[in-house]
N, C-alpha and C positions, 0 to 999 in steps of 0.2 A: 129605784135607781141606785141607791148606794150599795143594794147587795151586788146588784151587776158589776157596780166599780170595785166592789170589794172580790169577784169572784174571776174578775180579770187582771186583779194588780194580782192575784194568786198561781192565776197563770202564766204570765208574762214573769215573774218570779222564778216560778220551775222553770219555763223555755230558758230563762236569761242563765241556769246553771248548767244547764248540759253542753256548753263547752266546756266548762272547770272540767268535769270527768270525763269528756274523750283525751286532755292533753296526756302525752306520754310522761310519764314517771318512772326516774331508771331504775332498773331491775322489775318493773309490772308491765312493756309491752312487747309487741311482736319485734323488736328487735332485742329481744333478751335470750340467746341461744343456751343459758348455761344447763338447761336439762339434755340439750341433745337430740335426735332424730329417733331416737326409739321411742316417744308417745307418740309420734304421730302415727304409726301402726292399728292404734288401739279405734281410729274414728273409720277406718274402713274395714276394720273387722266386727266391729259393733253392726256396718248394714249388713254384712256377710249374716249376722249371728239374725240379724230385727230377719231380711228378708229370707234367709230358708229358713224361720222358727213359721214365718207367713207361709212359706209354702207347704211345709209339713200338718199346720193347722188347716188348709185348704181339703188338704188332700185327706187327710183324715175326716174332715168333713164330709165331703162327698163321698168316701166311703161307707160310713156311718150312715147318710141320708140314702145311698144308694142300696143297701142291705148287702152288700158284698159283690163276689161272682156268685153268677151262675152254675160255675163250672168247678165247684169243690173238691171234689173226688177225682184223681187220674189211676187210675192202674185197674187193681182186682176188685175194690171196690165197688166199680161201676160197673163190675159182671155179676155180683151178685145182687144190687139195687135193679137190675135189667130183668134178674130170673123172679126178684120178688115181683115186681111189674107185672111178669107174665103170669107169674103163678093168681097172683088178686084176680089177672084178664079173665085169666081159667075159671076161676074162682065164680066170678058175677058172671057167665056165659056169654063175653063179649067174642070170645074167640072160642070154636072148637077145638075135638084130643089132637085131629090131625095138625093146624095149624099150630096148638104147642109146640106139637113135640118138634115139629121142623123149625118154630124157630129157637128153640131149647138148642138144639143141635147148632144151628147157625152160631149160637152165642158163646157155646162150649169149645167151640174152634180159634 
């Protein structure tokens, strides 16, 4: 019983000082203007900076997890990965000379 009274007069202690430190103190609270309105910039540029640093990590994640596109190569590239294609097709006998070559020509157009 006496650690319970001892562990209540410790609380009711702390409770009993947390008005002492909300009272205002001049020159410590929100009516003390002498810095001016340029820090207050800094707290909504901070979420600016927190959330696209979030969105940039998002998206690089699902990048990463996604293994990229599909679609790597645009231009000349993708007509000669087309001829090596066909040429392998050739190659294992999945297509005959006539179908090569027609679609060799299709590709070179």
């Amino acid at each position: 019983m006496e650690r319970f009274l001892k562990c209540i007069s410790i609380l009711v202690a702390a409770v009993m000082s947390v008005p002492a430190h909300a009272q205002m103190y001049p020159g410590y609270g929100h009516d003390n203007w002498e810095w001016g309105w340029g820090h207050m910039i800094y707290g909504p540029l901070m979420m600016i900076v927190f959330w696209g640093g979030l969105i940039v990590v998002a998206v690089l994640a699902v990048r990463w997890l996604g293994g990229g596109s599909s679609h790597k190569h645009n231009g000349p590239t993708n007509r000669s990965n087309a001829l090596d294609i066909l040429r392998e097709r050739f190659a294992r006998g999945e297509i005959d000379k006539e179908e090569f070559e027609e679609r060799k020509r299709l590709l070179s157009d």
